[in-house]
BAMARVO-998355 format. One record per residue (C-alpha): residue number from 1; residue in three letters; chain; x, y, z. Coordinates in Angstrom, 2 decimals. Example, Ala and Ser with C-alpha at 12.3 -4.5 7.8 and 13.67 -1.06 7.14 Angstrom:
BEGIN
     i    aa   ch        xx        yy        zz
     1   ala    A     12.30     -4.50      7.80
     2   ser    A     13.67     -1.06      7.14
//
This chain:
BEGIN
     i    aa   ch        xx        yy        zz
     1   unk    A     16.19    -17.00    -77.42
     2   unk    A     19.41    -18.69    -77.38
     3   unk    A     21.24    -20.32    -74.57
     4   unk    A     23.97    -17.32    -74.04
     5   unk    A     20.93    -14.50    -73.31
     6   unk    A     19.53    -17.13    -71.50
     7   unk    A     22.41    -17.37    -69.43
     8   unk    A     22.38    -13.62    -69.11
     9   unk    A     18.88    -12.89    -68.28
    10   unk    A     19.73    -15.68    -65.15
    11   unk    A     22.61    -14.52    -64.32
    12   unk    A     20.95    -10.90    -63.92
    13   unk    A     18.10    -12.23    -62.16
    14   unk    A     20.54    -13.46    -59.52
    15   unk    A     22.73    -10.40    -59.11
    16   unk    A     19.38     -8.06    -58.83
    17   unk    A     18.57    -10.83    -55.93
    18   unk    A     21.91    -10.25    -54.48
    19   unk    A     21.89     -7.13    -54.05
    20   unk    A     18.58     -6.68    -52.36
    21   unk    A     19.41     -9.33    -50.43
    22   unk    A     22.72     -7.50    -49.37
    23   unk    A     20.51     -4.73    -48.75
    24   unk    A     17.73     -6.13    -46.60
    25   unk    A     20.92     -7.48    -44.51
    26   unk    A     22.47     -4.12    -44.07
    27   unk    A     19.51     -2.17    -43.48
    28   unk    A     18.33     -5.37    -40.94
    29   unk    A     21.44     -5.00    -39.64
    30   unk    A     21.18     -1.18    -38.94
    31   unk    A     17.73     -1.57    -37.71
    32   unk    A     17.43     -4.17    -35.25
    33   unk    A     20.35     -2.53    -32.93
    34   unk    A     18.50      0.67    -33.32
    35   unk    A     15.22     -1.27    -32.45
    36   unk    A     17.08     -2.88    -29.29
    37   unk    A     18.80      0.89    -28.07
    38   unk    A     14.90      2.21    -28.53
    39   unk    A     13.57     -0.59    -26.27
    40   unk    A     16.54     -0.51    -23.73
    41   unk    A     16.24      3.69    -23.64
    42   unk    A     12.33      3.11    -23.03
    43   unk    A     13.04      0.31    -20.44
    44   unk    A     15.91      2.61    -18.64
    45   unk    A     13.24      5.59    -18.48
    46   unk    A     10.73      3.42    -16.88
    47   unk    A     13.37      1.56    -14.18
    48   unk    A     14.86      5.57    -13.76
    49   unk    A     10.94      6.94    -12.70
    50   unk    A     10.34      4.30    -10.30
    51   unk    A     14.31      4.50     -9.11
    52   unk    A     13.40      7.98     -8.44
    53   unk    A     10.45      7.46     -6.95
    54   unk    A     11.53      4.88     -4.45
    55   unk    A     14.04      7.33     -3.14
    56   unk    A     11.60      9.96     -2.77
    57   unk    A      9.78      7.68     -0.63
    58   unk    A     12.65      6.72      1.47
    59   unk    A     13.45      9.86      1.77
    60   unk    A      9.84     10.53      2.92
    61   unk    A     10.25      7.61      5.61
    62   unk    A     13.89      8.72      6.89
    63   unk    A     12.49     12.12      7.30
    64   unk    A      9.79     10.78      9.47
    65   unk    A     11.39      7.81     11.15
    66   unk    A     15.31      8.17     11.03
    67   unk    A     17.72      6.12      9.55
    68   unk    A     17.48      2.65      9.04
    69   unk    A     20.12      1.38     11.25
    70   unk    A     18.71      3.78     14.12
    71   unk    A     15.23      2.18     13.46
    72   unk    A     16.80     -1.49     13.60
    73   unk    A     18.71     -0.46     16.81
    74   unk    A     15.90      1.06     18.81
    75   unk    A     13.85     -2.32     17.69
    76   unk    A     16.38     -4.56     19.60
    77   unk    A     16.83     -2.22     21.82
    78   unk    A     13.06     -2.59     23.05
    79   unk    A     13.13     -6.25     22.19
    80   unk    A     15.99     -6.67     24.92
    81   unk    A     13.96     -4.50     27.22
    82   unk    A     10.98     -6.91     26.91
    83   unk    A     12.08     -9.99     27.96
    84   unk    A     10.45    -11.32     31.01
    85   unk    A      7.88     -8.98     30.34
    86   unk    A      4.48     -9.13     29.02
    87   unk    A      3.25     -5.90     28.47
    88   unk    A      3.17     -4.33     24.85
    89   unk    A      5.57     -1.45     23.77
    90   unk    A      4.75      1.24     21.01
    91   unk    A      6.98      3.21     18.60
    92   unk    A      6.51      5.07     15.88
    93   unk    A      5.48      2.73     14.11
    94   unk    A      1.72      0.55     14.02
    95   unk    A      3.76     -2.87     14.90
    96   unk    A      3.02     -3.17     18.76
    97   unk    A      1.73     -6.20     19.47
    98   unk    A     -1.90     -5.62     20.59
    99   unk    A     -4.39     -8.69     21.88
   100   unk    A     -7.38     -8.13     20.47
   101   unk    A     -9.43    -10.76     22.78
   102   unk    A     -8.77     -8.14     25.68
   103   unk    A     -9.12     -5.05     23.88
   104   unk    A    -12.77     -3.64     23.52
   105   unk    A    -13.04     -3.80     19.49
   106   unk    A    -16.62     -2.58     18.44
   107   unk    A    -18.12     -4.85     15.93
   108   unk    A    -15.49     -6.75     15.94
   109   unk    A    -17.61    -10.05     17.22
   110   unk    A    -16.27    -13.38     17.58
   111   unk    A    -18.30    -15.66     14.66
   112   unk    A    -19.99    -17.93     16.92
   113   unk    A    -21.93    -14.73     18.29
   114   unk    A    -23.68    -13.86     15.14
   115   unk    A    -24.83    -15.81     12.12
   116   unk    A    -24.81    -14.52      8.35
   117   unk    A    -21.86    -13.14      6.27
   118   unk    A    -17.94    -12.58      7.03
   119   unk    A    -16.71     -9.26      6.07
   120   unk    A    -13.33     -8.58      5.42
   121   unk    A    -11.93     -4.98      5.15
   122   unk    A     -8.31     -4.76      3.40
   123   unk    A     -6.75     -1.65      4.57
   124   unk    A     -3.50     -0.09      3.86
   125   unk    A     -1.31      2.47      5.26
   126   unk    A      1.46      4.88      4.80
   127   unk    A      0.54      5.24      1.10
   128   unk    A      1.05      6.20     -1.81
   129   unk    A      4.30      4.45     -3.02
   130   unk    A      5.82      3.01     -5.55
   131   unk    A      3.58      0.06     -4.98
   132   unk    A     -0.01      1.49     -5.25
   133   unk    A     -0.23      0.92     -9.02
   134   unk    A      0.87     -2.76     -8.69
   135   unk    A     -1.72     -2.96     -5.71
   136   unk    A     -4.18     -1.42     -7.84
   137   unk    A     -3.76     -3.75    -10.89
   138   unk    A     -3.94     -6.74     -8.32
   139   unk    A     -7.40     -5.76     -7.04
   140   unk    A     -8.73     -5.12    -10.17
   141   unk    A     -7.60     -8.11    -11.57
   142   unk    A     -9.81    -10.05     -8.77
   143   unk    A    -12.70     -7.31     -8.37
   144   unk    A    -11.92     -6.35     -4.96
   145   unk    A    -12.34     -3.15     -3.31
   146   unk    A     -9.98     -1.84     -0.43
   147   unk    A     -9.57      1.21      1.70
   148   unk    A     -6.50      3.56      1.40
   149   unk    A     -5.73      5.43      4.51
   150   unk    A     -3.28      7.95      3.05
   151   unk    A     -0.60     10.39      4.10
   152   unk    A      0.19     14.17      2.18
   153   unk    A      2.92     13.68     -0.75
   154   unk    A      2.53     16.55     -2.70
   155   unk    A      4.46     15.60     -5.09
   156   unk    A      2.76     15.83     -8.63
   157   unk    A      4.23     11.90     -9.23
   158   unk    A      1.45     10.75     -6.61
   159   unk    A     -1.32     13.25     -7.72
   160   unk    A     -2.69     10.41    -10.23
   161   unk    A     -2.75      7.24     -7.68
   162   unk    A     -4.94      9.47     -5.47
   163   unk    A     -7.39      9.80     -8.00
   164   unk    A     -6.98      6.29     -9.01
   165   unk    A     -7.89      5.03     -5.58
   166   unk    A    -10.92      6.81     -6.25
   167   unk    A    -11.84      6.38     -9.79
   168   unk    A    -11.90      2.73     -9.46
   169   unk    A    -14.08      2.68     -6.23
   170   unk    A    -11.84      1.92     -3.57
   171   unk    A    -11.95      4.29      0.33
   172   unk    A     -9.97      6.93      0.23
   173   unk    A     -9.01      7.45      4.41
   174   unk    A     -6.50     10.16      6.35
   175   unk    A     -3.59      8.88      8.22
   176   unk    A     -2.14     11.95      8.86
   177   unk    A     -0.42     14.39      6.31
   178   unk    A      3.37     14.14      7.98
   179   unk    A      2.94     10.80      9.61
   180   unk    A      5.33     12.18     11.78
   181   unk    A      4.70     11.12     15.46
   182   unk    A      6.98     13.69     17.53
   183   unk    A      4.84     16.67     15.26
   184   unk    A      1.38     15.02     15.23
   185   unk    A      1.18     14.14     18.97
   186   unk    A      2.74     16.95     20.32
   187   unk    A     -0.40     18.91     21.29
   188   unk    A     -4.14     18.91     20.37
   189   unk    A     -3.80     21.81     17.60
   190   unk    A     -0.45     20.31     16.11
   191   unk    A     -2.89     17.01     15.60
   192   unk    A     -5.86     19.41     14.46
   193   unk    A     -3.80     21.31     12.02
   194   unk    A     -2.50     18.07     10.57
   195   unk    A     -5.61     16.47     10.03
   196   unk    A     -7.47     19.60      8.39
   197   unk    A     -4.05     20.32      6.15
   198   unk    A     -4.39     16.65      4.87
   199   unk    A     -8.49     16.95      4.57
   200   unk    A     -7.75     19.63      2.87
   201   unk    A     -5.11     18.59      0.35
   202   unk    A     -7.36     15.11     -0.49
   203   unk    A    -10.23     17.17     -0.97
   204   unk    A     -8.19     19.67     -3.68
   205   unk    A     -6.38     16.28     -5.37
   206   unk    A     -9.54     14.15     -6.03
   207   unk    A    -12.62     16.25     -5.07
   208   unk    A    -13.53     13.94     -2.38
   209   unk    A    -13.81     14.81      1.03
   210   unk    A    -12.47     12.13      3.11
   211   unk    A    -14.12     11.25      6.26
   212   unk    A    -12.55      7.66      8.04
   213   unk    A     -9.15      8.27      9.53
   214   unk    A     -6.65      5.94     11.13
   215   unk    A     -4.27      6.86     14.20
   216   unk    A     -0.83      6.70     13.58
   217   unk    A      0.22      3.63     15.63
   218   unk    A     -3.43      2.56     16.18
   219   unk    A     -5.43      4.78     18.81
   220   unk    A     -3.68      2.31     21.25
   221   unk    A     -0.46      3.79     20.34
   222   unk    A      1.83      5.24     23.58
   223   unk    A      3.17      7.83     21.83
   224   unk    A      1.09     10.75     21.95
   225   unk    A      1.93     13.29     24.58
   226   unk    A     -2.15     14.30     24.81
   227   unk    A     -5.14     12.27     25.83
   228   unk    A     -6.06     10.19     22.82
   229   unk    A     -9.71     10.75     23.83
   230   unk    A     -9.00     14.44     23.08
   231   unk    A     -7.63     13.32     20.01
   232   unk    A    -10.94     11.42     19.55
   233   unk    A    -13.04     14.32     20.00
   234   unk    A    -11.19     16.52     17.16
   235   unk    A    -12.33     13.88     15.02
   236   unk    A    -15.96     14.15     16.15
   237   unk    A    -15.84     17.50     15.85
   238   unk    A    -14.75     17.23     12.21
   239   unk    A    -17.33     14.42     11.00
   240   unk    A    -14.44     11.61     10.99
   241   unk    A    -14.15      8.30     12.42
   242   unk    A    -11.62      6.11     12.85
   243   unk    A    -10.71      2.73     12.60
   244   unk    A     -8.32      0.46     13.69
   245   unk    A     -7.34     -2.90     12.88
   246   unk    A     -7.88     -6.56     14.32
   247   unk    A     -6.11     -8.66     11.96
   248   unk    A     -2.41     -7.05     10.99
   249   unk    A     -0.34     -8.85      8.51
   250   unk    A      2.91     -7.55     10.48
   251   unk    A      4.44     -6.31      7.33
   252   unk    A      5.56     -3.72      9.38
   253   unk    A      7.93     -5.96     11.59
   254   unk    A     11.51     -6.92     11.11
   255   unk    A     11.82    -10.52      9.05
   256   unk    A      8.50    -10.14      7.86
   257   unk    A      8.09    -12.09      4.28
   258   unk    A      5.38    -13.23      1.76
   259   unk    A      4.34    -16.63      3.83
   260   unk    A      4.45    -14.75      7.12
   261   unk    A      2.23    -12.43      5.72
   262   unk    A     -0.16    -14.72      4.24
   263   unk    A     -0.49    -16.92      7.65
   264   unk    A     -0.96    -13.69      9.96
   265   unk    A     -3.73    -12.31      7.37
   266   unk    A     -5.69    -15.49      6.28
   267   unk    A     -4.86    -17.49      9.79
   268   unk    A     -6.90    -14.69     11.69
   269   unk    A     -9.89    -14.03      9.99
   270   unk    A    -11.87    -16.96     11.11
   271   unk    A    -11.46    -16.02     14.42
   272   unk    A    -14.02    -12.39     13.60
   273   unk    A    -17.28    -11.84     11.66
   274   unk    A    -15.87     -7.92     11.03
   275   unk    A    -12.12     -8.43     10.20
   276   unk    A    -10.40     -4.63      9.33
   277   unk    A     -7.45     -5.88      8.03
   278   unk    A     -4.15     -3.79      8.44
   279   unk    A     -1.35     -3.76      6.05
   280   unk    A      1.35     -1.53      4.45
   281   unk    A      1.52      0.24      0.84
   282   unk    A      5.30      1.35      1.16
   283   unk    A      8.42      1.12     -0.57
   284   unk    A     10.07     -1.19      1.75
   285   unk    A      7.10     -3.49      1.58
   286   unk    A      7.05     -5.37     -1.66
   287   unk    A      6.21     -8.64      0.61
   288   unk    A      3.01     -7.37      0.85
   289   unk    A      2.69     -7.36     -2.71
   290   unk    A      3.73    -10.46     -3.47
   291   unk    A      1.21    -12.10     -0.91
   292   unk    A     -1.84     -9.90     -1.53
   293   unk    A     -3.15    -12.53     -4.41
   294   unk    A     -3.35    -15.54     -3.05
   295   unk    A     -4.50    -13.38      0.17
   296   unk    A     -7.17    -12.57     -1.82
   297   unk    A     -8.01    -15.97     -3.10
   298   unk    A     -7.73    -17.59      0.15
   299   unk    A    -10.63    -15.43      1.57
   300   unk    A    -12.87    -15.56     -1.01
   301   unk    A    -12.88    -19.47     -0.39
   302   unk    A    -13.75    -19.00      2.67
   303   unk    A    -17.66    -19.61      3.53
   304   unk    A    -19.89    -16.85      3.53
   305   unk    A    -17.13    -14.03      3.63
   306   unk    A    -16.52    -10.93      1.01
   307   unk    A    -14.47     -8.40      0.72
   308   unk    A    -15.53     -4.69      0.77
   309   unk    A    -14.45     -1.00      1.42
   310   unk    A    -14.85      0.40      4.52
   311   unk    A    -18.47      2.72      4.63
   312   unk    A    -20.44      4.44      6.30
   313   unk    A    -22.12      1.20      7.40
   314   unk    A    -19.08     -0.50      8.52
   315   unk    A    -19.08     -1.19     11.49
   316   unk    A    -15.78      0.29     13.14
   317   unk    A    -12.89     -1.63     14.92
   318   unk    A    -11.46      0.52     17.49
   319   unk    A     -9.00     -0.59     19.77
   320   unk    A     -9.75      2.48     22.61
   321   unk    A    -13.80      3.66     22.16
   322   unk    A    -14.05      7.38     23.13
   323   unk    A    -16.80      6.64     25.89
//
């Protein structure tokens, strides 16, 4: 072959590779911002479901509680009204300050009183929310098991995290379908009728009938316009008990933040061998999230202590017993 159809056959060789390189750059070029709009349209649709979300819980909580400013207001309001003063006040809300060495907590024993193992219940309220999956993931990720005590959102976004409570073995609990304190404390059938319509709704979401309930601002709460021991004895009569708390992580108060969290939580538990532990599983509570894994780590370093689900052996903290 002589040096000219050499020449050729090269110089073909190097157009052919031209051109597909001029085509892998086009169709690169095409591709990767269709790539990038597919990622940032699956990325907006995800950010969108939980914007959503979030305001259908804050909707949920204005309904229930007011507006935000009126909340803030009527908490320095009561702070101002407090000074000088010693003595606890309730709103609707589970942040009163209660002092659990003078309150009669059942099996709720300081640790020097009994020997043997620490158990630590994890509780949280006001759920579900936008946080319950993340919640969820975190106690999976360290094997723990919590209790859920639950309000009624009917909404078909929630319907799953119900059953996902209870598919992966966690307590489902009631804490009232409305959560609303001027409905639910009205009268002794306005409480009745709430309870049973959230019993009710639980048992038709996840085909478990839930039996552990927790009082809307504790059953130490001064909000209810009845006797709580009547309230107490509805309960009875329905096969439920309730529980209150003696640790809070006061996620529920004004300031609070990861650390604060952490040292209310992890700071009282050595001082019971039955620690119910309350916190929050809310929108406006993404503290909580942040500090429920080294929560978790912190008390399983502690001696002789595990975490568990609240049961039918567990034995209940109650800040007011119905004796």
């Amino acid at each position: 072959m002589g040096s000219g159809k050499k020449e050729k056959v090269q110089y073909s060789k190097r157009i052919r590779y031209l051109r597909r390189l001029i085509l892998t750059s086009v169709a690169a070029a095409c591709l990767i911002p269709i790539c990038i709009c597919v990622i940032l349209a699956v990325r907006y649709d995800r950010l969108n479901s939980k914007y959503e979300q979030a305001k259908a819980d804050l909707e949920w909580y204005r309904e229930r509680f007011g507006n935000e400013k009126d909340i803030l207001a009527s908490q320095d309001q009561g702070q101002e009204s407090s000074e000088g003063s010693t003595a606890s006040t309730a709103s609707e809300g589970e942040s009163m300050d209660v002092d659990y060495a003078t309150v009669d907590v059942s099996g709720a024993q300081n640790p020097e009183d009994i020997e043997g193992t620490r158990y630590v219940y994890l509780t949280f309220d006001d759920g579900p929310s936008i946080y319950t999956d993340e919640i969820l993931d975190i106690l999976a990720e360290y094997d723990v098991k919590a209790t859920f005590f639950v309000c009624g959102k009917p909404d078909a976004k929630y319907t799953d995290s119900y059953k996902r409570i209870v598919d992966e073995g966690h307590t489902l609990g009631m804490h009232s379908y409305s959560h609303k304190y001027s409905d639910i404390y009205s009268s002794v059938d306005a409480f009745s009728e709430d309870l049973k319509k959230l019993k009710h709704f639980l048992f038709d979401t996840t085909d478990v009938l839930p039996k552990y309930y927790r009082f809307p601002g504790g059953s130490s709460n001064k909000v209810t316009k009845v006797d709580i021991h009547e309230l107490m004895d509805v309960l009875d009569t329905e096969g439920v008990t309730y529980f209150d708390w003696n640790v809070s992580a006061g996620d529920d108060r004004a300031g609070a933040t990861k650390d604060t969290i952490y040292n209310n939580i992890v700071g009282n538990i050595p001082k019971f061998k039955h620690c119910i532990v309350l916190m929050h599983d809310a929108a406006d509570k993404k503290s909580t999230v942040e500090a429920l894994p080294e929560v978790i780590e912190a008390i399983k370093a502690m001696d002789d202590t595990v975490i568990v689900p609240i049961t039918d052996d567990t034995l209940p903290v109650q800040h007011i017993n119905n004796n």
